[in-house]
C-alpha positions in Angstrom: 4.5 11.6 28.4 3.6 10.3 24.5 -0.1 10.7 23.5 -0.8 8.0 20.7 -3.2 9.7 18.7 -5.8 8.1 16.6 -5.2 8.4 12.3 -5.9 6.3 9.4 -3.2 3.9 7.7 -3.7 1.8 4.7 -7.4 2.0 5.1 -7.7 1.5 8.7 -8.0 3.3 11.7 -4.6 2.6 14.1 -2.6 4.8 16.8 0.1 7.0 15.4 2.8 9.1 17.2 5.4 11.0 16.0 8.9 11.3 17.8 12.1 13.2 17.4 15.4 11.7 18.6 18.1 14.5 19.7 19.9 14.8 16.7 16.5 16.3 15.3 15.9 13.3 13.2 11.7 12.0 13.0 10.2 9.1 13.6 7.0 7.7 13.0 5.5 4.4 15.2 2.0 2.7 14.3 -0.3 0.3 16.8 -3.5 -1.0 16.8 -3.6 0.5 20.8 -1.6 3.1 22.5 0.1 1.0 24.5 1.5 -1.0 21.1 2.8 2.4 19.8 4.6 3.0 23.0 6.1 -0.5 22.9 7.2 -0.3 19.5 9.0 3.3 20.1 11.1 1.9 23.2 11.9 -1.1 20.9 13.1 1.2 18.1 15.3 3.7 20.7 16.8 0.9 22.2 17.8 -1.0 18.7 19.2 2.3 17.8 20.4 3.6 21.0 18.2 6.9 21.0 17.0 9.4 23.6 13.7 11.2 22.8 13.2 14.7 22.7 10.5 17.3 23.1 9.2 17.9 19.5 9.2 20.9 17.4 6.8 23.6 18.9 3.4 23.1 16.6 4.0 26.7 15.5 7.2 26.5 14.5 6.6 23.1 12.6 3.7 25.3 11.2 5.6 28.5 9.7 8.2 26.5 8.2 6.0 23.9 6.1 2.6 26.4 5.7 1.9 26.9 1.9 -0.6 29.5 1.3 -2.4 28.2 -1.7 -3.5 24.8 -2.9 -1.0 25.8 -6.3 2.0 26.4 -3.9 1.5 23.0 -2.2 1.1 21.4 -5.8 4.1 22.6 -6.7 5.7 21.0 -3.7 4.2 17.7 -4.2 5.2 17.4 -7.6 9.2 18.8 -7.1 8.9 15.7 -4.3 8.7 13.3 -7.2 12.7 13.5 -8.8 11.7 9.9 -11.0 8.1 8.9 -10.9 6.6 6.9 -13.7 3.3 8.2 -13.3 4.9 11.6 -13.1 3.0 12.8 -16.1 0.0 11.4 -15.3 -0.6 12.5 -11.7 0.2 16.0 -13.4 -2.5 15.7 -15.4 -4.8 14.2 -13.4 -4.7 16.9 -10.6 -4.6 19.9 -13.1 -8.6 20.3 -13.3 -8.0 20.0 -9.1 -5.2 23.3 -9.5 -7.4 25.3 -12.2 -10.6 25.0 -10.0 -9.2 25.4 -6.3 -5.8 26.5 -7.0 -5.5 30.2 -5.3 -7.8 28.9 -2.4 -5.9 28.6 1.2 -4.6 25.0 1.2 -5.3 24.7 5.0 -9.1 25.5 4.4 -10.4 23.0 1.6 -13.4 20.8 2.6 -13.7 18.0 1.0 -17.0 18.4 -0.7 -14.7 20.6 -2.9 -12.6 18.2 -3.9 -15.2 16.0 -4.2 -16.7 18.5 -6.8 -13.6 18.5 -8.6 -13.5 14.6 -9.2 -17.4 14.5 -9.8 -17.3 16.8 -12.7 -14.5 15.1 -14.9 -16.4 14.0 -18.2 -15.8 10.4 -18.2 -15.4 6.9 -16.0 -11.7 6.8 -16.5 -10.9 10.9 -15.8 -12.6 10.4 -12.3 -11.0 7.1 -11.3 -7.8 9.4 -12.1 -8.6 12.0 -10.9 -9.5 10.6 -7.2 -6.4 8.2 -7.3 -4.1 10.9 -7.5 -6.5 13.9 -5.6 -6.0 11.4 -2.3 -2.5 11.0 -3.1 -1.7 14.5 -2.9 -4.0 15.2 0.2 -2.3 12.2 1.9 1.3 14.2 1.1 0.0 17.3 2.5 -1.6 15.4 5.7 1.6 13.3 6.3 4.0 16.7 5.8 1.9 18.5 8.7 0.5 20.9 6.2 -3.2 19.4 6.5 -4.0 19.1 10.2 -6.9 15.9 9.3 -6.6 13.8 6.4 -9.5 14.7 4.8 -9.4 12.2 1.9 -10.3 9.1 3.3 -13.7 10.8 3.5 -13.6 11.4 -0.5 -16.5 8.6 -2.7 -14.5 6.5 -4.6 -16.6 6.5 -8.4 -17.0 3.6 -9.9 -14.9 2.7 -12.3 -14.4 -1.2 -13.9 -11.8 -0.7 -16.9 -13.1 -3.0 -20.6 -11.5 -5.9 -21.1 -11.3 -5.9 -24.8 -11.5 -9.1 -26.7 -7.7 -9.0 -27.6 -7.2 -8.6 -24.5 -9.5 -11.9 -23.4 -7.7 -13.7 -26.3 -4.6 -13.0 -24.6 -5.2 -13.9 -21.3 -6.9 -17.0 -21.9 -3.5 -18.0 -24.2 -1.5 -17.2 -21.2 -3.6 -19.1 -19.1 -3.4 -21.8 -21.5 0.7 -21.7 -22.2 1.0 -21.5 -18.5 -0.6 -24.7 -17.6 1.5 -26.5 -20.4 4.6 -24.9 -18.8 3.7 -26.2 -15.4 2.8 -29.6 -16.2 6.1 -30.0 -18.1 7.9 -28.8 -15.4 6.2 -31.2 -13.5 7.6 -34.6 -15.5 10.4 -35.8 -13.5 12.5 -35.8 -16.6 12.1 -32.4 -17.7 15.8 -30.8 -17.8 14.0 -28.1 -15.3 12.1 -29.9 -13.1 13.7 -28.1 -10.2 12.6 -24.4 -11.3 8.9 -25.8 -10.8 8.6 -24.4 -7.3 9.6 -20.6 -8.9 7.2 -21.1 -11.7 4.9 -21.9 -9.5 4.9 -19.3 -7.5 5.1 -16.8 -9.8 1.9 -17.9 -11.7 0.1 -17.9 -8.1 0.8 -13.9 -8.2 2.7 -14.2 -4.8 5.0 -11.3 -4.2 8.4 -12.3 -2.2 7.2 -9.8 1.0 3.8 -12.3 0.6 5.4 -15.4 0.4 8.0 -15.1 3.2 4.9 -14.0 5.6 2.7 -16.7 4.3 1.6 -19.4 7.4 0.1 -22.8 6.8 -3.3 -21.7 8.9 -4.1 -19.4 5.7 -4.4 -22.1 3.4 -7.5 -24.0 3.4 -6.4 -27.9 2.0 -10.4 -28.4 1.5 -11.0 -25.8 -1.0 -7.9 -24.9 -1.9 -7.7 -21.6 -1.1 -5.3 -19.5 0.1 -6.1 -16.0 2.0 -2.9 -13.3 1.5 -3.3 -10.8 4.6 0.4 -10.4 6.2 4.0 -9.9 4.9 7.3 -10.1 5.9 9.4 -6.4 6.3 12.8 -6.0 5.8 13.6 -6.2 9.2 12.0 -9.8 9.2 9.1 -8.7 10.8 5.3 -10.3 9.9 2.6 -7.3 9.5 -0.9 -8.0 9.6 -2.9 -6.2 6.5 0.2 -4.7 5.1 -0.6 -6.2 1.2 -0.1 -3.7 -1.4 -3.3 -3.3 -1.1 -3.9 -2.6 2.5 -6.3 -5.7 2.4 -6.1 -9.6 2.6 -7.1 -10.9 -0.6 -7.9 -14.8 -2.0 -6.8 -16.9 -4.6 -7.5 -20.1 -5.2 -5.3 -23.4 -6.7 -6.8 -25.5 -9.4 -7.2 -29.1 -8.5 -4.8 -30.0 -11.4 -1.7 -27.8 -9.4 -2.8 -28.6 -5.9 0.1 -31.2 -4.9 2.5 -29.5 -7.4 1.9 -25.9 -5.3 1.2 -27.7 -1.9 5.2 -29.0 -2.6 6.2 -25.7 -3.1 4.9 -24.1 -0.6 6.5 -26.4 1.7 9.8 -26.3 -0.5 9.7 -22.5 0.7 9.5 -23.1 4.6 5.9 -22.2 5.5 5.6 -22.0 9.2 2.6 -22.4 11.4 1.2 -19.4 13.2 3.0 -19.6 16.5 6.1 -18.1 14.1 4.4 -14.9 14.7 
């Protein structure tokens, strides 16, 4: 019978199992108990009309993804990436990681080691890199099999705020200011396109479309006008609690001025009240 085992995902601890259907394909199903994971893998069998199979025998799963050195595994990692924009900055970013700890035995790093590593770069901005893209590459190794623990999520995050020049304050207050002109044009009845108000609007409230479509009247507060982000919609039009870019709900509130205009297009989209979960 399926053990659920207990991991992290985005930031919080849930039950994970692994499965392999009998073609040999993998699959991967989360819960917040073991009795979610098991309900979500007989869903996902049945959709797609699968038997399970015993998995892979640890050692053979072992042999044939083992890298002997934390350089091999780097290597890996970066081939994985055919067209990354940050390509050349995660490169970068994880070479004083590969000139420090590179010929040590991937499978034996601690994580006061990496921890070193990210300590000792020279400035603010280096370390934020620097640990970005050091638990990016640990989460690789830990999701691939080739780190039994996912040692990362134990790394200190440094702190880090990046300067806001005061170009760059210049510029955002303009925006700020052009986009309230925008909207309360938009808003005039008798503006030739009064009907793109609700996209406008949306878009200056930073909503993503995943956000959006997951977005329930219950998070949105008609006292203070705020409005708490904490679920989206997946492509298979299901709603998934703390699943934000992020990994965590975040606030935003709507100026008095825009309240009715954003109320309207909330509503233009279809919000729907928590019993649509």
């Amino acid at each position: 019978m399926d053990t659920p085992k207990l991991t992290w995902n985005n930031h919080k601890q849930v039950n994970y199992l692994r499965w392999y259907d009998k073609a040999g394909g993998e699959h991967k199903n989360y819960g917040d108990t073991p009795e979610d994971v098991l309900v979500r893998k007989g869903k996902l069998m049945a959709k797609l009309g699968m038997q399970a199979r015993e998995p892979k025998s640890k050692k053979t799963t072992e042999t044939k993804k083992r890298f002997t050195s934390v350089r091999k595994a780097y290597d890996k990692y970066i081939a994985s990436f055919d067209d990354d924009s940050s390509y050349d900055g995660r490169i970068a970013a994880l070479k004083p990681l590969i000139e420090k700890l590179g010929e040590e035995d991937i499978k034996k790093i601690k994580v006061d080691q990496l921890q070193s590593v990210v300590d000792n770069r020279p400035t603010p901005s280096t370390r934020a890199s620097c640990y970005t893209f050091t638990k990016a590459f640990i989460r690789w190794l830990w999701k691939h099999d080739v780190l039994r623990d996912d040692i990362s999520k134990n790394l200190e995050k440094p702190e880090y705020t990046p300067a806001v020049s005061d170009d760059d304050q210049k510029f955002i207050e303009e925006r700020t200011d052009l986009m309230s002109k925008i909207l309360n044009w938009l808003a005039e009845e008798d503006c030739p396109f009064h009907d793109d108000y609700n996209r406008v609007s949306c878009s200056v409230m930073g909503l993503r479309a995943s956000e959006l479509g997951g977005l329930c009247w219950e998070e949105i507060d008609e006292r203070t006008h705020a409005v708490e982000i904490k679920w989206q919609i997946t492509d298979d039009g299901k709603n998934i609690k703390n699943r934000t870019k992020s990994g965590f709900s975040r606030f935003f509130v709507i100026p008095n001025p825009y309240w009715e205009g954003s109320a309207r297009t909330l509503a233009h989209f279809g919000l729907r009240p928590s019993l649509w979960r």
